[in-house]
ZAGU-988729 format. One record per residue: residue in one letter; x, y, z of N, C-alpha, C in turn. Coordinates in steps of 0.02 Angstrom, whole numbers, padded with zeros to 5 digits, always signed. Example, Ala and Ser with C-alpha at 12.3 -4.5 7.8 and 13.67 -1.06 7.14 Angstrom:
BEGIN
A+00660-00284+00390+00615-00225+00390+00660-00165+00390;S+00642-00112+00354+00684-00053+00357+00645+00002+00394;
REM end
This chain:
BEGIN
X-06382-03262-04138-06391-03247-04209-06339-03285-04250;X-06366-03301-04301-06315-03348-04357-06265-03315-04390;X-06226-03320-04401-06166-03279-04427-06181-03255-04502;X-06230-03313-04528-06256-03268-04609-06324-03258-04610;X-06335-03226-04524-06382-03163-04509-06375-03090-04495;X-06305-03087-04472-06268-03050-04468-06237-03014-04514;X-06233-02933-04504-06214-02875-04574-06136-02874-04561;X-06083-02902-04614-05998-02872-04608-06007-02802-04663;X-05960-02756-04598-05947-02698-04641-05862-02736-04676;X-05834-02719-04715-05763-02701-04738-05733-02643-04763;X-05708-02613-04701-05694-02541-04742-05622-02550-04782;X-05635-02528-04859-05576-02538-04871-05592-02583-04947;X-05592-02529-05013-05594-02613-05067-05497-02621-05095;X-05466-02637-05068-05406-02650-05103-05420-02720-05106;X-05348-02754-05128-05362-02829-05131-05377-02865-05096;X-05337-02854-05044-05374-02902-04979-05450-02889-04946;X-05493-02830-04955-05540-02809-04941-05602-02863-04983;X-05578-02833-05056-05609-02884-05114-05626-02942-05093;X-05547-02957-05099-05559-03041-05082-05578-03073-05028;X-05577-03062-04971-05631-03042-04910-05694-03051-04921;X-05733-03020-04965-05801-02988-05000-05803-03065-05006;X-05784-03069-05074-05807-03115-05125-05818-03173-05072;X-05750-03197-05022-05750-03269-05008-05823-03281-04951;X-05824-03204-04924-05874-03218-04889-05950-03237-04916;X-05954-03208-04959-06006-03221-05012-06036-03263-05028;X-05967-03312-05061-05974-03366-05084-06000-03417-05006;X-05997-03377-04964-06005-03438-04899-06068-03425-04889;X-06108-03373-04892-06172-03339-04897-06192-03292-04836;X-06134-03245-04839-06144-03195-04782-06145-03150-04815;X-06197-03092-04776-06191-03028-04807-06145-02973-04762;X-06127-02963-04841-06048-02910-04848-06080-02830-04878;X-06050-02790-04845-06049-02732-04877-05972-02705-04875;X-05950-02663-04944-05876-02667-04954-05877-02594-04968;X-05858-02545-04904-05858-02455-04899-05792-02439-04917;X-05784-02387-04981-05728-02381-05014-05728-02296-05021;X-05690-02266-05005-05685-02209-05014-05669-02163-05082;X-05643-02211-05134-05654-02185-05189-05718-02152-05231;X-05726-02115-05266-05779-02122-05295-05816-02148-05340;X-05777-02202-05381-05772-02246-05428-05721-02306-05425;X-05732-02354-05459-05702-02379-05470-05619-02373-05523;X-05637-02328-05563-05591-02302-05616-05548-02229-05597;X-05575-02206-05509-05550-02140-05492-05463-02131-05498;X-05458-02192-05451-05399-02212-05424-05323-02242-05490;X-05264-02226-05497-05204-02267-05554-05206-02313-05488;X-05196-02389-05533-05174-02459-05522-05096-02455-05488;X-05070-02480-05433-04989-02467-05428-04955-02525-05479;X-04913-02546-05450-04871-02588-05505-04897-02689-05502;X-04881-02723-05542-04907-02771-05557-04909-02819-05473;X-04943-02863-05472-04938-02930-05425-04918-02975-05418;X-04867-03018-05420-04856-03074-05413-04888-03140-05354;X-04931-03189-05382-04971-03195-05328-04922-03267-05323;X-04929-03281-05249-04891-03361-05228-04958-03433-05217;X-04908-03461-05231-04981-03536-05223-05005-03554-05153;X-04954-03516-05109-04988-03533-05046-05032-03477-05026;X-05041-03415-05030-05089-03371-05023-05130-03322-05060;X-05089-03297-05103-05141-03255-05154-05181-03307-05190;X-05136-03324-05230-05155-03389-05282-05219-03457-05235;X-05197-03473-05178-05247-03510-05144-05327-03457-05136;X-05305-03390-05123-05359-03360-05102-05411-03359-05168;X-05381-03349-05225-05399-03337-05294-05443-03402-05298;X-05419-03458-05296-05439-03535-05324-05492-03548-05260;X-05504-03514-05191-05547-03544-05153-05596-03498-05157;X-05598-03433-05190-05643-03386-05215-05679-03403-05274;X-05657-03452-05313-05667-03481-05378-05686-03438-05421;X-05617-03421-05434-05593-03354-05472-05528-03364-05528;X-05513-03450-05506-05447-03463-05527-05439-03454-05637;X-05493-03484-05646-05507-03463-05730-05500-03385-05747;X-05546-03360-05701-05547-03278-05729-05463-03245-05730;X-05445-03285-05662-05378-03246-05667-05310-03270-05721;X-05322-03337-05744-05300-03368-05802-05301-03311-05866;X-05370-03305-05882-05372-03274-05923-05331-03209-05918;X-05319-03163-05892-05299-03106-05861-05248-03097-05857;X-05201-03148-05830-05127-03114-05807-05093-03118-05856;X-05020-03097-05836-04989-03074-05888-04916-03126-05899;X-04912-03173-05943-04859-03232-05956-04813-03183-05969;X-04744-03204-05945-04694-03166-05942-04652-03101-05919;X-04707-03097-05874-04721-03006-05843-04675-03023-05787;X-04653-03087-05766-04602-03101-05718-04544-03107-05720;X-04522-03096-05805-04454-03117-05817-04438-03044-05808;X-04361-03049-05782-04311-03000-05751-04242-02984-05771;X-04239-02928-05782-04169-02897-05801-04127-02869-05737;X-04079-02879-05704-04039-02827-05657-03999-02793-05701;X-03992-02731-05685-03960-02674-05720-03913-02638-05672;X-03845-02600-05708-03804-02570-05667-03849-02502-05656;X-03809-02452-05630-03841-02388-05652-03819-02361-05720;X-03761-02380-05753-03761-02350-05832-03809-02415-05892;X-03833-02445-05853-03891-02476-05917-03843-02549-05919;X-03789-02557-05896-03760-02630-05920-03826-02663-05884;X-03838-02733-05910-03865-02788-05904-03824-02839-05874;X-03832-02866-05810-03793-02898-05781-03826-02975-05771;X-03905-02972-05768-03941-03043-05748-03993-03014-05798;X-04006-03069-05857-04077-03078-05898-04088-03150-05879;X-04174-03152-05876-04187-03226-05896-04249-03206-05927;X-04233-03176-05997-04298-03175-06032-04306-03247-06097;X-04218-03256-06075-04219-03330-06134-04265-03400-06096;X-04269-03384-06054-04326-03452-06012-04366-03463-06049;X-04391-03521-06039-04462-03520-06086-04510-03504-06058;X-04569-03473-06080-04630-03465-06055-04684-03507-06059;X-04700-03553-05959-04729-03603-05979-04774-03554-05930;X-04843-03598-05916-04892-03574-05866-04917-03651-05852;X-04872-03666-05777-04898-03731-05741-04926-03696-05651;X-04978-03688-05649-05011-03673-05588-05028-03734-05530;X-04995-03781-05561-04982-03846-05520-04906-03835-05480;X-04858-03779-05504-04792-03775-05481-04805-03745-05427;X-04773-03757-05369-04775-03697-05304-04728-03652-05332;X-04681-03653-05385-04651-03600-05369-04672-03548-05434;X-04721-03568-05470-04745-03528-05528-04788-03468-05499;X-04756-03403-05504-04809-03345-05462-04813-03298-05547;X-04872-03296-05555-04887-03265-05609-04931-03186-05600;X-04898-03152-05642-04907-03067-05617-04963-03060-05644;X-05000-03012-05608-05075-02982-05649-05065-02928-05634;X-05102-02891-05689-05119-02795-05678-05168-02804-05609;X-05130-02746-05566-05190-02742-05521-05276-02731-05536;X-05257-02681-05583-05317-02666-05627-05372-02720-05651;X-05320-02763-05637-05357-02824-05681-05397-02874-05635;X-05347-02879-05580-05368-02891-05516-05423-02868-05490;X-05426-02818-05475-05457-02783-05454-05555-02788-05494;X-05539-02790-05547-05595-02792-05585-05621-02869-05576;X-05589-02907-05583-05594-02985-05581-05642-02985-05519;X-05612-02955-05446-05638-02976-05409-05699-02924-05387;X-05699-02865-05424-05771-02820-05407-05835-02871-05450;X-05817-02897-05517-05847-02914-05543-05890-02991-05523;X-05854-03011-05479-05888-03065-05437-05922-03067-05358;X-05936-03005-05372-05976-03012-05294-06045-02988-05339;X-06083-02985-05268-06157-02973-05282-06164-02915-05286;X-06219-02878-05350-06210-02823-05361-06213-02760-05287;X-06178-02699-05294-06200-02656-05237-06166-02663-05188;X-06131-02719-05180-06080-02762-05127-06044-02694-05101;X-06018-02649-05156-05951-02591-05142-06013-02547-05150;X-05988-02494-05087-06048-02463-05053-05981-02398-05095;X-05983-02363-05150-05923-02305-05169-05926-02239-05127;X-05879-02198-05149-05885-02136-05101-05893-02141-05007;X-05884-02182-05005-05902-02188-04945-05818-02176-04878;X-05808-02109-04864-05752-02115-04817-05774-02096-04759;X-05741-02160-04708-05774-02178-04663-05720-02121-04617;X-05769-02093-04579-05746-02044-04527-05732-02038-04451;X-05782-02118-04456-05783-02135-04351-05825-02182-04336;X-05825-02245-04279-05868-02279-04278-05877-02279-04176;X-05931-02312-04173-05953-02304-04108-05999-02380-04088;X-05990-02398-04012-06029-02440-04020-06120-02448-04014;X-06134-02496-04035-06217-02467-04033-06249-02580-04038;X-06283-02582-03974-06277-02640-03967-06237-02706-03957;X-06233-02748-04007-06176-02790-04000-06137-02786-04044;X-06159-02717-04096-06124-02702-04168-06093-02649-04152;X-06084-02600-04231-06056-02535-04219-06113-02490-04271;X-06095-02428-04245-06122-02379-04297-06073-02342-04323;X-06071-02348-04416-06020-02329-04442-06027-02264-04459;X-05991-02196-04475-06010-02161-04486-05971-02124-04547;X-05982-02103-04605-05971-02089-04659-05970-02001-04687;X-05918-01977-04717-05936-01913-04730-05976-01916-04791;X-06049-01853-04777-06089-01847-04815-06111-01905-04828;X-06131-01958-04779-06173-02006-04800-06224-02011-04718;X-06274-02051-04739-06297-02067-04666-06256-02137-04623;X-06274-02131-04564-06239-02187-04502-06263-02252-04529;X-06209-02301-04534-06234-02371-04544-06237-02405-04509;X-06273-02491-04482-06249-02506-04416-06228-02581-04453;X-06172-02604-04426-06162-02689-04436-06135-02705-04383;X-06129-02764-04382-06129-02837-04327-06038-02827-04317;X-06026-02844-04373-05950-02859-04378-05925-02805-04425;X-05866-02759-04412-05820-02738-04434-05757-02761-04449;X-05711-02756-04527-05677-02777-04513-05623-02730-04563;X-05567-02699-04540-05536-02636-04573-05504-02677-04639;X-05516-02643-04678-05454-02674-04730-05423-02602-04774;X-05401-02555-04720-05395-02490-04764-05333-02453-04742;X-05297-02512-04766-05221-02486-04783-05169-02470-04722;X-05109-02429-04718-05086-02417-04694-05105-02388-04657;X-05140-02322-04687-05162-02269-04627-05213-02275-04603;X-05242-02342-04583-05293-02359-04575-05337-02323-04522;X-05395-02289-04498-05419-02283-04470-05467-02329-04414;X-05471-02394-04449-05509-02431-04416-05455-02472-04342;X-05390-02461-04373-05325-02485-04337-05362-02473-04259;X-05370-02396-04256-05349-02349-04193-05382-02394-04131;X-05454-02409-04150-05515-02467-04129-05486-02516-04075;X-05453-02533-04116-05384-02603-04075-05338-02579-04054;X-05292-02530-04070-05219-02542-04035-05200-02469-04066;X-05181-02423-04009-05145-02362-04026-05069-02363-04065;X-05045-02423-04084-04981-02450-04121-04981-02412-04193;X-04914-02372-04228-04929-02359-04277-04873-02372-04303;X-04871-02364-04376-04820-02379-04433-04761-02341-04419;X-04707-02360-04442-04638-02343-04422-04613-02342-04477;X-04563-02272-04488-04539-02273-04558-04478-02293-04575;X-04449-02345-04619-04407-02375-04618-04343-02356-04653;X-04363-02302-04655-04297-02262-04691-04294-02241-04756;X-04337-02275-04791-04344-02286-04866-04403-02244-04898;X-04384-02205-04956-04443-02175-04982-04434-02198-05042;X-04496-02207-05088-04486-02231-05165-04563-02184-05196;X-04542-02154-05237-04554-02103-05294-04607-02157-05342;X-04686-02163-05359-04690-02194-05401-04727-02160-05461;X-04711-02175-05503-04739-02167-05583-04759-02196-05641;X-04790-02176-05665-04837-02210-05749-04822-02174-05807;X-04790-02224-05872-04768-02183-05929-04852-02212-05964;X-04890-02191-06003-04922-02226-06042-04905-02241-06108;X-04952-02292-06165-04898-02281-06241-04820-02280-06225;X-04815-02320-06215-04725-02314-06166-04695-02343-06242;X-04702-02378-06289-04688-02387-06343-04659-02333-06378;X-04692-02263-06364-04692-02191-06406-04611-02180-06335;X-04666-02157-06276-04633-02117-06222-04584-02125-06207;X-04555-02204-06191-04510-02227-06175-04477-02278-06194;X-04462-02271-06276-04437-02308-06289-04377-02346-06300;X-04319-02312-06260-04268-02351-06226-04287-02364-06180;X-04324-02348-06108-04332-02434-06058-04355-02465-06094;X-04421-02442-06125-04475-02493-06148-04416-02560-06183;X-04382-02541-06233-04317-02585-06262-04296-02618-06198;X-04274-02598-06132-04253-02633-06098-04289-02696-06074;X-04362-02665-06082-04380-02685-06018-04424-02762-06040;X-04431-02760-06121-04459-02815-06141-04534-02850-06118;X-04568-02816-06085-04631-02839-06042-04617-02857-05993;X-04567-02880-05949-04551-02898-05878-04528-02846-05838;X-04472-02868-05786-04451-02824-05759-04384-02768-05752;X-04352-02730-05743-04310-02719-05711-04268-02698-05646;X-04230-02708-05625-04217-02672-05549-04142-02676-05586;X-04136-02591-05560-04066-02550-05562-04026-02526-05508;X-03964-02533-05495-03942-02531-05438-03863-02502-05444;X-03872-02427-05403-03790-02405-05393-03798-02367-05341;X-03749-02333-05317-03728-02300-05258-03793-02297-05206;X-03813-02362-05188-03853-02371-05133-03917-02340-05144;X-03953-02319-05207-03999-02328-05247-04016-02358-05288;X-04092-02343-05293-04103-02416-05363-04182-02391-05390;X-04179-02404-05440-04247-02409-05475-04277-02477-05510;X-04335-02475-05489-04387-02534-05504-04437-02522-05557;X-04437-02562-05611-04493-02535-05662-04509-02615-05701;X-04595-02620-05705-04624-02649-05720-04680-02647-05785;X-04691-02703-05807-04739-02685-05859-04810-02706-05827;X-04870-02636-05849-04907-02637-05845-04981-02663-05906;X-05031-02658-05892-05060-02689-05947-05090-02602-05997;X-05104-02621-06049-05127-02564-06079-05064-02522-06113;X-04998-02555-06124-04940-02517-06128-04908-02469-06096;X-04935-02505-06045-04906-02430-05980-04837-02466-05951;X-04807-02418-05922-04723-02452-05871-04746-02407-05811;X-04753-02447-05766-04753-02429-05696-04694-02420-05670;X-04637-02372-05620-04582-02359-05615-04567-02332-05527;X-04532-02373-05492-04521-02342-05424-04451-02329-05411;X-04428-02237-05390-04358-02234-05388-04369-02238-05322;X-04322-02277-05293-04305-02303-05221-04236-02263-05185;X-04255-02238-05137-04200-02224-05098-04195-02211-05023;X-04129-02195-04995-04155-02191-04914-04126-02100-04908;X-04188-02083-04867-04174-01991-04848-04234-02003-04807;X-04222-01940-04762-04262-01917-04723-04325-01924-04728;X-04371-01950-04662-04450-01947-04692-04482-01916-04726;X-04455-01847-04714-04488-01792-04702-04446-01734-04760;X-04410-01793-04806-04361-01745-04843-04393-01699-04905;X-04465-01729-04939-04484-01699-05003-04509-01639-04969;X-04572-01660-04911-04609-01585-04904-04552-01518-04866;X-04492-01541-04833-04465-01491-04816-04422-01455-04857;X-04392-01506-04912-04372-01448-04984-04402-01426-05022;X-04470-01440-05019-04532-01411-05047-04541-01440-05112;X-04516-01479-05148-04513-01508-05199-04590-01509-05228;X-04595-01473-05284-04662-01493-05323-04661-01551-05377;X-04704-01591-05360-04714-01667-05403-04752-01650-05456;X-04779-01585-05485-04806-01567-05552-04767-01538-05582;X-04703-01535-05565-04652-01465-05593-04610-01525-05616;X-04589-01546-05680-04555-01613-05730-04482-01588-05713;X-04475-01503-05732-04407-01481-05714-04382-01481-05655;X-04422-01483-05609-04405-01470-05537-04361-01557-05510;X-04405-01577-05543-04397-01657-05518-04323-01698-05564;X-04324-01663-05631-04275-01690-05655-04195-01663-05634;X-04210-01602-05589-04145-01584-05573-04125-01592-05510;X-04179-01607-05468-04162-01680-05415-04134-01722-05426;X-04170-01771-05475-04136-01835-05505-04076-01839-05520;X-04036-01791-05556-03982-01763-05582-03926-01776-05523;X-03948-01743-05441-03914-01716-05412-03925-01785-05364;X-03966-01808-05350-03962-01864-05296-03942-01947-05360;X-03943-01972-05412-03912-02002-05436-03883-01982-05504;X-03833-01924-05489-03779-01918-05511-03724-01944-05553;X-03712-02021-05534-03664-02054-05554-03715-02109-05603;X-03787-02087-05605-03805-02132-05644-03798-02105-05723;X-03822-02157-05757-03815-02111-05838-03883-02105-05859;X-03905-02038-05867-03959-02000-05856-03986-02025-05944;X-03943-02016-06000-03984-02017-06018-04023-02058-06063;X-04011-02146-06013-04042-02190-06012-04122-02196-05973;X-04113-02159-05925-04173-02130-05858-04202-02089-05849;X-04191-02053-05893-04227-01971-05902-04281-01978-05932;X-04313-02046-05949-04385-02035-05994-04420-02051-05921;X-04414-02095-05877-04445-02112-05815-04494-02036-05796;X-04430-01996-05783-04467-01916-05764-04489-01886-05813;X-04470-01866-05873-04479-01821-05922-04530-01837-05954;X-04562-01904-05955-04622-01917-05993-04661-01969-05950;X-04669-01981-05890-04714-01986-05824-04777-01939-05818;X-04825-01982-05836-04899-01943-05798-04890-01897-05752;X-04917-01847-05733-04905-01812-05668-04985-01832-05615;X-04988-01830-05556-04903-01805-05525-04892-01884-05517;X-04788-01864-05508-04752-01928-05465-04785-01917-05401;X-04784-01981-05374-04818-02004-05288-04746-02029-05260;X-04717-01976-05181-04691-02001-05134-04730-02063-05080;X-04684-02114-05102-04703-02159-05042-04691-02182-04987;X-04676-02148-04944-04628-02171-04885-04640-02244-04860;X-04592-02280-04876-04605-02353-04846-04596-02351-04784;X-04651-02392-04725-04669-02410-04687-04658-02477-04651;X-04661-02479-04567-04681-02555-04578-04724-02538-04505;X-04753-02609-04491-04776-02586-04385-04726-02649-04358;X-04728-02616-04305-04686-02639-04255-04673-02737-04243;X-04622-02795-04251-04625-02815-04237-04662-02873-04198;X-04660-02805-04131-04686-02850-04072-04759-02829-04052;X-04798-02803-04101-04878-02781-04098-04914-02800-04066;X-04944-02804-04022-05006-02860-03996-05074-02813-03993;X-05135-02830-03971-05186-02803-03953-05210-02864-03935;X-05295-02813-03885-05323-02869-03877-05374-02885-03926;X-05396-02954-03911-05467-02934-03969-05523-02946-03961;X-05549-02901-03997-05604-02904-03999-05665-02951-04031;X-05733-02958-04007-05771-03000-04027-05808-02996-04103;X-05796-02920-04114-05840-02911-04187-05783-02857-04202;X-05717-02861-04215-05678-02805-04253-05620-02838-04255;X-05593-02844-04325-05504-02843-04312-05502-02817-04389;X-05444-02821-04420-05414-02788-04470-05347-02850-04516;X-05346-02825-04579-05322-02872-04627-05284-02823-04670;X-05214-02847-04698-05190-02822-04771-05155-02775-04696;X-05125-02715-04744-05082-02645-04744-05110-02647-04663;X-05176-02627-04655-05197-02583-04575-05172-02636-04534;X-05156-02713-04554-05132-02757-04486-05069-02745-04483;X-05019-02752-04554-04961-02776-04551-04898-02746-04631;X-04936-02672-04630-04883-02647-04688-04820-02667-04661;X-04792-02664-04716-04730-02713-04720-04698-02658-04801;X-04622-02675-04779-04586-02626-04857-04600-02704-04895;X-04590-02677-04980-04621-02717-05026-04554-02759-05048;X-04497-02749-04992-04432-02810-05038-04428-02863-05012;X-04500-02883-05034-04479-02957-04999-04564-02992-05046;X-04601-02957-05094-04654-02974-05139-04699-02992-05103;X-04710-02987-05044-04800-03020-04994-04832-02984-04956;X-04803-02911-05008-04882-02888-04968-04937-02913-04961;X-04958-02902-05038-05029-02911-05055-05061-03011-05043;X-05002-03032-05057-05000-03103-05035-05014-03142-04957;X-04970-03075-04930-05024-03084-04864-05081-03044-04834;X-05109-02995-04886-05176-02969-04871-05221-03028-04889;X-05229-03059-04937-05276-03120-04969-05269-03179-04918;X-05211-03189-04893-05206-03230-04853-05241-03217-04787;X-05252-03175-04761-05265-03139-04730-05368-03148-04727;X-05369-03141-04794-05447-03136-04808-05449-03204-04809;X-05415-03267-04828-05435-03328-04824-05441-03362-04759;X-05402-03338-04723-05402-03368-04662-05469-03346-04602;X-05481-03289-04618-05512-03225-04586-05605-03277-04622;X-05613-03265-04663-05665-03307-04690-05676-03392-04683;X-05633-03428-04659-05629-03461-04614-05642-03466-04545;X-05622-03439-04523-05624-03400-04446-05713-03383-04437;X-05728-03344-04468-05809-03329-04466-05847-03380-04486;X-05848-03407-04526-05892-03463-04560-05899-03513-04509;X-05835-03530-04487-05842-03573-04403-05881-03551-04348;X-05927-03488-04351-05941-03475-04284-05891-03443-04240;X-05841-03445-04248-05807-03410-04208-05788-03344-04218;X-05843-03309-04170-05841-03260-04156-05756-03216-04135;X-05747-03224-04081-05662-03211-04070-05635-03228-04102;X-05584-03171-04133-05554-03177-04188-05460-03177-04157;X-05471-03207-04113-05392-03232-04092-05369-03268-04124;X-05372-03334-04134-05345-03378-04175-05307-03350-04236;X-05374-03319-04279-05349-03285-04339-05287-03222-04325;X-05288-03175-04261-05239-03117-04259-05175-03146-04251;X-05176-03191-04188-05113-03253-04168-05081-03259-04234;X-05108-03303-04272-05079-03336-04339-05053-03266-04385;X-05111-03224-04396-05092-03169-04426-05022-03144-04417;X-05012-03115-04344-04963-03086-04341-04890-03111-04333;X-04903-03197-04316-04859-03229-04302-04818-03244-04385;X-04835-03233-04420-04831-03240-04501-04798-03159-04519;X-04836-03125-04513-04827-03073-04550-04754-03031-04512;X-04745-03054-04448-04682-03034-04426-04614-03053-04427;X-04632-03130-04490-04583-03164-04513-04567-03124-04583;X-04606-03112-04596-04623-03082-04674-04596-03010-04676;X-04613-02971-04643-04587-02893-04610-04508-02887-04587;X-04487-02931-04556-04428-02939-04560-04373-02963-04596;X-04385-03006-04633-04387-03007-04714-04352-02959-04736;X-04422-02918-04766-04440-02873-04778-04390-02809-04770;X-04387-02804-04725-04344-02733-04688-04271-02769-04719;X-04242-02843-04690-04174-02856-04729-04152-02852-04783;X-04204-02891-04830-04211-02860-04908-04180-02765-04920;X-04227-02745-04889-04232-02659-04894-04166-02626-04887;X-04135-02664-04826-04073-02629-04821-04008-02665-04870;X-04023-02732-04893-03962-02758-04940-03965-02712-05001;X-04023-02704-05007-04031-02664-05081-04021-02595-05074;X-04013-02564-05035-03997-02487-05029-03917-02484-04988;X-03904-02517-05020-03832-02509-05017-03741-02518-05053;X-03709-02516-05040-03657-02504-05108-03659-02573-05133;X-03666-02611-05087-03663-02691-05119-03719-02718-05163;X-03775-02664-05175-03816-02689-05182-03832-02754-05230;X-03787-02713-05294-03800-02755-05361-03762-02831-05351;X-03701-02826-05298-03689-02880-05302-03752-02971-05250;X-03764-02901-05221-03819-02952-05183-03872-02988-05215;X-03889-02934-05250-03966-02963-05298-03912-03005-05330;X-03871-03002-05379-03855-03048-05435-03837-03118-05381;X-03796-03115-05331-03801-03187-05295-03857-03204-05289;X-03905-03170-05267-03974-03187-05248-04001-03238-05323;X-04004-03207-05361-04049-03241-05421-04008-03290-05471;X-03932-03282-05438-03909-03323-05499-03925-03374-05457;X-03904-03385-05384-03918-03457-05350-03996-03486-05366;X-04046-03409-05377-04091-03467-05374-04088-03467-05441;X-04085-03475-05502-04093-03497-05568-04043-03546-05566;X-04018-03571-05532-03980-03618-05534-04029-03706-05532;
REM end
């Protein structure tokens, strides 16, 4: 059978799922894209993207998507402030100029996920995202699988291929290997009208970014589109530290007298709009990564892309850069006929374990007393 005779499931619409979709599309295979949301609009956007020219940005331009996403992103959403914990300003480069050359390798220009996200639902073939659909178990049935869905009926396709996150379910399929927690939990939140809500960050924060850093904590806050500030307080405690103090994430008071007590030495009441006028609820995130030295074997019609191959903590900017990458290569891989999807896992993981480790180093420079001095070496060398 011809490969664009053949049904791909993708469980999973995040970005790399999407973009997956689309590229296959464009090659003329049929895709179906099973998303457990119930909408498209169910789900809040997390914080902005920065895409790179070697993989998001390539995945975007070989999806021929590169105009739509022109239009879309956000000029200047990259410029950055480092902050002490009492609000001093230690690194701006909002005096740069704002050019947009997509010919630069080193020009990574931020988009609302939201925006993303829409860009790339909006270019597949209608029906493509199969909604509501959470997938509960699959089995084999021929040379395919039969998928099976709560409250839906059994589907059958040729090729599976997971793209659903960390806690992926489709993982288990391949390799009993799971995510490892890296010490780090980060708190995230949405002010909206942040103009009204928050208008000292908002003052800080100028449409770009900030990252704040003292006693081996730090907070990250970004501008979102629609006047929103997306906001992650970062720190290292126990995995397992919110649900065993029982902490309620709808209770504003509960949470602000946490804050109080675990950054302490910060000056609150520069940071107190983060909690006090935050959407509810705040989302604990325990950052993650998988193991290193991962292997499986593989299989002829299943492997997995994005978060379910290779979550990774986010200090090092490629996640999502290597989920797309991920889908570019992966859509390659099929279009050739080649069924075995070794080549593609090889490369996959041989990448993403450069990236993960990274990753984890990043994580620990920044959660620590040195932190602020690290980042500021970090960025003054490179603005140099």
């Amino acid at each position: 059978m011809k490969i664009q005779d053949k049904k791909v499931a993708i469980i999973g619409g995040g970005p790399g799922g999407l973009t997956l979709a689309r590229l296959l599309q464009v090659k003329g295979l049929s895709v179906k894209v099973y998303e457990r949301d119930l909408n498209e609009n169910i789900r809040p956007q997390g914080a902005p993207l920065d895409l790179h020219e070697e993989s998001g940005l390539d995945a975007i331009k070989q999806a021929g998507l590169l105009e739509e996403f022109k239009k879309n992103y956000m000029l200047g959403a990259d410029r950055l402030k480092i902050m002490g914990k009492n609000g001093t300003i230690h690194f701006n480069d909002h005096n740069k100029k704002l050019e947009e050359n997509f010919e630069n390798p080193s020009f990574r220009p931020e988009i609302d996920r939201g925006a993303l996200r829409e860009i790339l639902l909006n270019s597949l073939n209608k029906n493509t995202v199969v909604w509501n659909s959470h997938f509960l178990s699959m089995s084999k049935q021929g040379n395919g699988w039969s998928l099976n869905f709560e409250n839906k009926d059994s589907v059958y396709a040729d090729i599976v291929i997971g793209a659903d996150g960390a806690n992926s379910k489709i993982r288990s399929y391949l390799t009993p290997t799971k995510p490892i927690y890296s010490g780090i939990t980060m708190l995230e939140g949405n002010i909206s009208n942040a103009t009204i809500n928050s208008p000292i960050v908002n003052s800080f924060l100028e449409g770009g970014k900030i990252m704040a850093f003292g006693n081996g904590k730090n907070i990250m806050i970004g501008q979102k589109a629609n006047n929103t500030i997306g906001f992650y307080i970062s720190l290292k405690i126990e995995e397992n530290y919110f649900s065993s103090h029982k902490i309620d994430f709808n209770d504003k008071e509960q949470l602000t007298h946490w804050f109080k007590k675990e950054y302490k030495d910060w000056n609150f009441k520069i940071w107190e709009e983060l909690l006090i006028n935050a959407k509810q609820p705040i989302i604990p995130r325990p950052i993650c990564y998988m193991p290193l030295d991962q292997n499986w074997i593989t299989q002829p019609n299943l492997t997995i892309i994005g978060d379910a191959a290779h979550v990774m903590p986010p200090f090092a900017g490629e996640g999502v850069n290597m989920a797309m990458l991920d889908a570019l290569e992966l859509s390659e891989n099929l279009i050739s006929e080649n069924s075995l999807f070794q080549e593609y896992e090889i490369k996959m993981r041989k990448r993403s374990l450069k990236i993960t480790q990274l990753s984890l180093d990043n994580g620990e420079k920044m959660h620590n007393k040195n932190a602020l001095s690290f980042m500021l070496d970090f960025f003054n060398n490179k603005a140099v």
